[in-house]
C-alpha positions in Angstrom: -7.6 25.3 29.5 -10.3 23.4 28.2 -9.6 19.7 26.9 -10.9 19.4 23.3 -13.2 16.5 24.7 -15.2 18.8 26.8 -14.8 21.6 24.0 -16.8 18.5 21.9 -19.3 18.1 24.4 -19.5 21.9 25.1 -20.6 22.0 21.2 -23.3 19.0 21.2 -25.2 20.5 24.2 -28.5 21.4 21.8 -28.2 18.0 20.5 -27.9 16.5 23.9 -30.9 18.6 25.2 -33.4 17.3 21.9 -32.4 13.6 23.0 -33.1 14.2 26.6 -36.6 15.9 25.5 -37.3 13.0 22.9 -40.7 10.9 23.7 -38.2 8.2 23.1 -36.1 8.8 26.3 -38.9 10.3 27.9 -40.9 7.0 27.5 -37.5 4.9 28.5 -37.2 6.7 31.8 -40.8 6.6 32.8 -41.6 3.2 31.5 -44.2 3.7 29.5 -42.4 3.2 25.8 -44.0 0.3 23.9 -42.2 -2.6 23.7 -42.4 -2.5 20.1 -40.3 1.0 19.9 -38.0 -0.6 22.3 -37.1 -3.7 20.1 -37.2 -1.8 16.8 -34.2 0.0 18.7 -32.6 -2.8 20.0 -32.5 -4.4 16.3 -31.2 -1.5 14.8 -28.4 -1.0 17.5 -27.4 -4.8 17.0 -27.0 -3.7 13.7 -24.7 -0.9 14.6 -23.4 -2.8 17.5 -21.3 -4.7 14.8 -19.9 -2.2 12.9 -19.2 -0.1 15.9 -16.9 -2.4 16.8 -15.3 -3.4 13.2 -14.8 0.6 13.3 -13.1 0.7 16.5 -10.9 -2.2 16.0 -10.2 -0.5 12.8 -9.2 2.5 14.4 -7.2 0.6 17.0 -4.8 -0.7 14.3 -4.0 2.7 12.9 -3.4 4.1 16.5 -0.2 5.6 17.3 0.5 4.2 20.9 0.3 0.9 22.5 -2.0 2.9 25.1 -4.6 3.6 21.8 -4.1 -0.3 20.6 -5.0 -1.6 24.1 -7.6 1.0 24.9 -9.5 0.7 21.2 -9.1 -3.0 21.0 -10.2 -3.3 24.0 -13.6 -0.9 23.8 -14.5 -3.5 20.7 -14.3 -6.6 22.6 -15.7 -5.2 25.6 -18.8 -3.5 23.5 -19.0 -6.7 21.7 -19.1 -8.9 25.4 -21.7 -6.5 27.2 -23.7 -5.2 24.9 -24.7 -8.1 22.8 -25.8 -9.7 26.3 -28.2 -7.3 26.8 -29.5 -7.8 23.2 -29.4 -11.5 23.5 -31.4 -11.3 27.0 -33.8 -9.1 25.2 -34.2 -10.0 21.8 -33.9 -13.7 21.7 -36.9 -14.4 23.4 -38.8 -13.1 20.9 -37.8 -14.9 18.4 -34.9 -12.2 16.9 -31.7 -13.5 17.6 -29.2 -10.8 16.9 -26.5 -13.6 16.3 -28.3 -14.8 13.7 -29.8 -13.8 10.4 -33.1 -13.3 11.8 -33.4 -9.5 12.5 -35.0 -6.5 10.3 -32.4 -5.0 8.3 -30.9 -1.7 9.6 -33.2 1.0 9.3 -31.7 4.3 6.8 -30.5 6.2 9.9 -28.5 3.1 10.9 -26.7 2.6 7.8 -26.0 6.0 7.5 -24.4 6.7 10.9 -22.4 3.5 10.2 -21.5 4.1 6.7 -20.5 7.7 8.2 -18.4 6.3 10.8 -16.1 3.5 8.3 -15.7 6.8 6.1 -13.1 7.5 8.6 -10.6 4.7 8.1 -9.7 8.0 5.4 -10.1 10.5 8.2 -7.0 11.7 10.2 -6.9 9.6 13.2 -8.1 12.1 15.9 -11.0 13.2 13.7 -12.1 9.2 13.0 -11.4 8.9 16.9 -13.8 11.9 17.6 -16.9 10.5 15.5 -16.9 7.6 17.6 -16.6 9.1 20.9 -20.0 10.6 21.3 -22.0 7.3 21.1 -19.9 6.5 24.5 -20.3 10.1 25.8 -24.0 10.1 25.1 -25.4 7.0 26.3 -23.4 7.6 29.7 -25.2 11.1 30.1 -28.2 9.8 29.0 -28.0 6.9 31.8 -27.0 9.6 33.8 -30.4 11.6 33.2 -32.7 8.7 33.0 -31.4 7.5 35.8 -32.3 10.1 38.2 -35.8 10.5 36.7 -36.7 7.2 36.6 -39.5 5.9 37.6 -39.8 3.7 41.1 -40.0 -0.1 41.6 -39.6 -2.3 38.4 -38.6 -0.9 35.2 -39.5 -2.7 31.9 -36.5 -1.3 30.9 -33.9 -1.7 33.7 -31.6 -3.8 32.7 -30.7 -1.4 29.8 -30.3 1.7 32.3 -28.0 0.6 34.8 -25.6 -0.7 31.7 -25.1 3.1 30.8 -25.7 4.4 33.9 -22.6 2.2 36.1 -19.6 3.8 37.1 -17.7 1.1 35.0 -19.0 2.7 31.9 -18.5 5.7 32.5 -15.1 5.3 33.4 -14.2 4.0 30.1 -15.7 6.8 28.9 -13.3 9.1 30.2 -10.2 7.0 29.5 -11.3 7.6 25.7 -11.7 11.0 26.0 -8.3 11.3 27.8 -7.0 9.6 24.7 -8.5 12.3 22.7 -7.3 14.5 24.4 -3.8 13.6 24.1 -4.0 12.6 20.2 -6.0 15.7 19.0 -4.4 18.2 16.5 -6.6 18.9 13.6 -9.3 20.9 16.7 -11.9 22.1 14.0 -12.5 19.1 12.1 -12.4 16.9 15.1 -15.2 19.4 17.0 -17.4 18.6 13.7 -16.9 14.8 13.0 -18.0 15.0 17.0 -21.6 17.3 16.4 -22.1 15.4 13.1 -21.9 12.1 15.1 -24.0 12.9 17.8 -26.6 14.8 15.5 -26.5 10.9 14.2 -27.3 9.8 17.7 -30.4 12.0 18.1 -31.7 10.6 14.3 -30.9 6.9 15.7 -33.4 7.5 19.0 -35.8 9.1 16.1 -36.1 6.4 13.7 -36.7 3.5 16.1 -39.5 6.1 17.4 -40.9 6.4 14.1 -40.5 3.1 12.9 -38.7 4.2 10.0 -37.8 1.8 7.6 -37.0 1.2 3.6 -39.3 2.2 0.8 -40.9 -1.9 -0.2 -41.5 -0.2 -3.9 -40.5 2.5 -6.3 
């Protein structure tokens, strides 16, 4: 029998496919994306970084195991310790220091992928659980695919691959969907907080691509 996790992923496969065609990945794997795409999405997912983890942390206080209070609490800390690196590393030299209030505001997309993720401290647990899951899922297939196209020697962009694209993380990403699976009752609306989520992550590649940011007037 299928495990509702890969029944998720099973349902995102268009999505997955547009992010894997985007000029943004496409650029990321080859080297060629400008720098300046590559920080406006490295500000933005600062920006999300942080409420990613006040989300999951959230989430790990309502779960209903000491298995989901370690596993949760500990995917917070551990996206707060690795992932912030690799923003610091990157970001800081150029004079946006994402520990400080010296970044861009989050773009739209950002603050509505967020805003749609801390809507479900309402949710049932295994549906907030599932709208979290695919930013996990995702990068690690997107590691995955970049990594085997990618182009030879030194990569601009290195650094940020082999994060998503080591066996560590992918390994947590598979204890969460175990987890999933074992928590997962309400199947429908846990397959759609999934596809809404990762129809989020294709919008959050976009708008660093586009440089998409607030209206400055009425």
């Amino acid at each position: 029998m299928t495990s509702i996790a890969q029944e998720c992923w099973g349902h995102v496969d268009d999505w997955f496919a547009a992010i894997c065609r985007h000029p943004f990945v496409a650029g990321l794997t080859d080297g060629t994306l400008s720098e300046d795409v590559f920080v406006r999405y490295l500000v933005d997912d600062a920006h999300y970084l942080d409420r990613y983890a006040r989300v999951l942390a959230g989430l790990a206080a309502r779960a209903p195991d000491p298995e989901g209070i370690a596993l949760l609490a500990g995917s917070a800390a551990g996206a707060i310790a690795a992932e912030r690196d690799l923003h610091r590393r990157f970001l800081a030299p150029r004079g946006l220091d994402p520990d400080r209030d010296v970044v861009p505001e989050a773009s739209p997309t950002c603050v509505a992928y967020t805003g749609f993720l801390e809507q479900g401290a309402t949710a049932p647990f295994d549906v907030a659980l599932a709208a979290v899951l695919p930013c996990f899922r995702v990068y690690a297939e997107v590691g995955r695919h970049v990594t085997a196209r990618r182009a030879l020697g030194t990569h601009p962009y290195g650094a940020w691959i082999d994060t998503y694209a080591a066996p560590e993380f992918d390994a947590a990403v598979r204890r969460a969907e175990a987890y999933l699976d074992g928590v997962a009752v309400n199947r429908d609306d846990v397959v759609a907080a999934y596809r809404r989520s990762t129809r989020f992550e294709w919008m959050f590649w976009d708008a660093a691509w586009r440089g998409e940011i607030w209206p400055t007037t009425p």
